[in-house]
C-alpha positions in Angstrom: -9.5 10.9 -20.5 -12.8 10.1 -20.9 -12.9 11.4 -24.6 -10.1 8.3 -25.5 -11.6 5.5 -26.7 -10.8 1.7 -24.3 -11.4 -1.5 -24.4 -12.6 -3.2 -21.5 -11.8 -6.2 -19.4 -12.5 -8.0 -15.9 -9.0 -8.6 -14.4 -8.9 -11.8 -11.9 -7.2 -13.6 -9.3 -7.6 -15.6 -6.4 -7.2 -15.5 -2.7 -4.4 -18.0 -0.9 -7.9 -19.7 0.0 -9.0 -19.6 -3.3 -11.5 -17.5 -3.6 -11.9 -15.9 -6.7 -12.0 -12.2 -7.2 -12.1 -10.0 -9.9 -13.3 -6.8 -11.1 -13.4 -4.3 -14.6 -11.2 -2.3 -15.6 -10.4 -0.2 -18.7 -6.7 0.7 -18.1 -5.0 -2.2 -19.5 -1.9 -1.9 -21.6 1.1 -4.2 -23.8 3.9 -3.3 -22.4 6.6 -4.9 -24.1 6.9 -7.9 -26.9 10.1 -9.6 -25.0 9.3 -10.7 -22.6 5.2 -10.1 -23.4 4.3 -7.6 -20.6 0.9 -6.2 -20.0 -0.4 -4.0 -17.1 -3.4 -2.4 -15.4 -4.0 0.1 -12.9 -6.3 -0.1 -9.8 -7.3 3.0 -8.0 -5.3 3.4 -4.2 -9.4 2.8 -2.8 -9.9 -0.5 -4.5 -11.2 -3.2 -1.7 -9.4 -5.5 -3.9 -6.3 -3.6 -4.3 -4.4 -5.5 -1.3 -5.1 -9.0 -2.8 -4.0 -8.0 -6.6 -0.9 -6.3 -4.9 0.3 -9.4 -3.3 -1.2 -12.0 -6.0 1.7 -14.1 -7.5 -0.7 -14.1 -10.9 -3.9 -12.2 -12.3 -5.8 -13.0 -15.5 -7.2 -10.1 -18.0 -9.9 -11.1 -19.7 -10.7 -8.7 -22.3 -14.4 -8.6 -22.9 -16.6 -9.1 -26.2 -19.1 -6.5 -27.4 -21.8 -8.9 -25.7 -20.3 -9.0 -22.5 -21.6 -5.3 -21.4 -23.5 -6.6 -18.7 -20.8 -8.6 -17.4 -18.5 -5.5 -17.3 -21.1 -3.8 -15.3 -21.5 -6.5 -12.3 -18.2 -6.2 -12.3 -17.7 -2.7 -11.9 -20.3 -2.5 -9.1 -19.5 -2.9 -5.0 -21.5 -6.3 -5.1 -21.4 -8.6 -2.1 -21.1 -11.6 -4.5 -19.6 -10.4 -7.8 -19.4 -14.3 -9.0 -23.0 -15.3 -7.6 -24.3 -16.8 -10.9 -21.2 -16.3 -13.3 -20.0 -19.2 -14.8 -16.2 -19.3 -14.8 -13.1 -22.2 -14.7 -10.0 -22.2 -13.2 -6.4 -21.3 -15.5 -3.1 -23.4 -15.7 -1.4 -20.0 -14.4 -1.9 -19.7 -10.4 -5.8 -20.8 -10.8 -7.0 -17.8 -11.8 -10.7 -17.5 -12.9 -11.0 -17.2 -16.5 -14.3 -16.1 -18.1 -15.5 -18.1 -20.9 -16.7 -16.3 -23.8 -13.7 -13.4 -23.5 -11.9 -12.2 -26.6 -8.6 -12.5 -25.2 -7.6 -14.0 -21.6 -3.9 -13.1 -20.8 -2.9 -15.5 -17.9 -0.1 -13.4 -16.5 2.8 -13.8 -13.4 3.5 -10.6 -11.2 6.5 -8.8 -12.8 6.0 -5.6 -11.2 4.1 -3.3 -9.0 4.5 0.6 -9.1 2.8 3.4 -7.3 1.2 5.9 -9.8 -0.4 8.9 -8.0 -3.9 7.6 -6.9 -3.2 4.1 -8.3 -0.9 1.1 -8.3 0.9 -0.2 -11.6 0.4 -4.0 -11.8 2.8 -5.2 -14.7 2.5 -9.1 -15.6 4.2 -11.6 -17.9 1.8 -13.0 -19.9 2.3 -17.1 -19.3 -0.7 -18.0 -21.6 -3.3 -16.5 -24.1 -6.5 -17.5 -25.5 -7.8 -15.5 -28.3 -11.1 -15.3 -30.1 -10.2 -14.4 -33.9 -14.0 -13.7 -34.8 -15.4 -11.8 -31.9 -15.4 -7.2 -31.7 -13.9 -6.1 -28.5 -16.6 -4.4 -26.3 -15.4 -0.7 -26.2 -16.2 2.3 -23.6 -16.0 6.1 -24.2 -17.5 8.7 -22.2 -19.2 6.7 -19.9 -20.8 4.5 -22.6 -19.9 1.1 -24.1 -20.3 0.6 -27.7 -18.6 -1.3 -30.5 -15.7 -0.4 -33.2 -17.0 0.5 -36.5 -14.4 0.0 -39.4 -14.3 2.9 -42.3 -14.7 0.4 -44.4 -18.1 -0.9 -43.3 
């Protein structure tokens, strides 16, 4: 799998305290146009898997091709993943959005499905923000990198 070419994003939520957490990921998916579905998967050893499980909403944002870094602290056991990173609060459930993202789905749990050594975490997308301008930040074998038209 790691020969197939992903995007990249920081999926977030907060705690009933409102805490924010969030971490990358590069399973993301549309699921369906009606009602606009999306999903991601988290691995069954997540820390963070109990919170997204029961989380009534979760934001995606799907990162830019400057925002490598940002995938990385995010990617990492930190004891402060948000020490330092400027984010705001969504209209959907307070979620932390990152500012600067190509796309930020602001999503309500649909569903949640076991999937071998992961759970299944299928939203509604409530809300979108979209950069028109901006390349996606891509990651294949263990390397992020940028798309590359055949026309350029």
């Amino acid at each position: 799998m790691g020969s197939y070419a992903t995007g990249v994003c920081i999926v977030t939520t907060a705690t009933a305290e409102g805490a924010p957490i969030g971490l990358t990921v590069n399973s993301f998916n549309s699921v369906s146009l009606e009602p606009p579905l999306v999903l991601f998967s988290l691995a069954l050893r997540a820390m963070s898997l109990p919170i997204f499980q029961q989380a009534e909403h979760f934001a995606v944002n799907l990162l830019r091709r400057e925002q490598a870094a940002l995938s990385q602290r995010f990617a990492k056991p930190l004891a402060d993943r948000w020490a330092g990173v400027d984010y705001y609060s969504g209209s959907i459930g307070g979620c932390p959005l990152l500012p600067g993202s190509l796309a930020i789905f602001e999503c309500t749990r649909h569903a949640v499905h076991e999937g071998g050594d992961h759970v299944i975490i299928v939203g509604e997308v409530r809300r979108l923000h979209w950069e028109s301008n901006a390349e996606p930040l891509v990651y294949l074998r263990g390397r992020y990198g940028h798309f590359v038209s055949e026309s350029d």
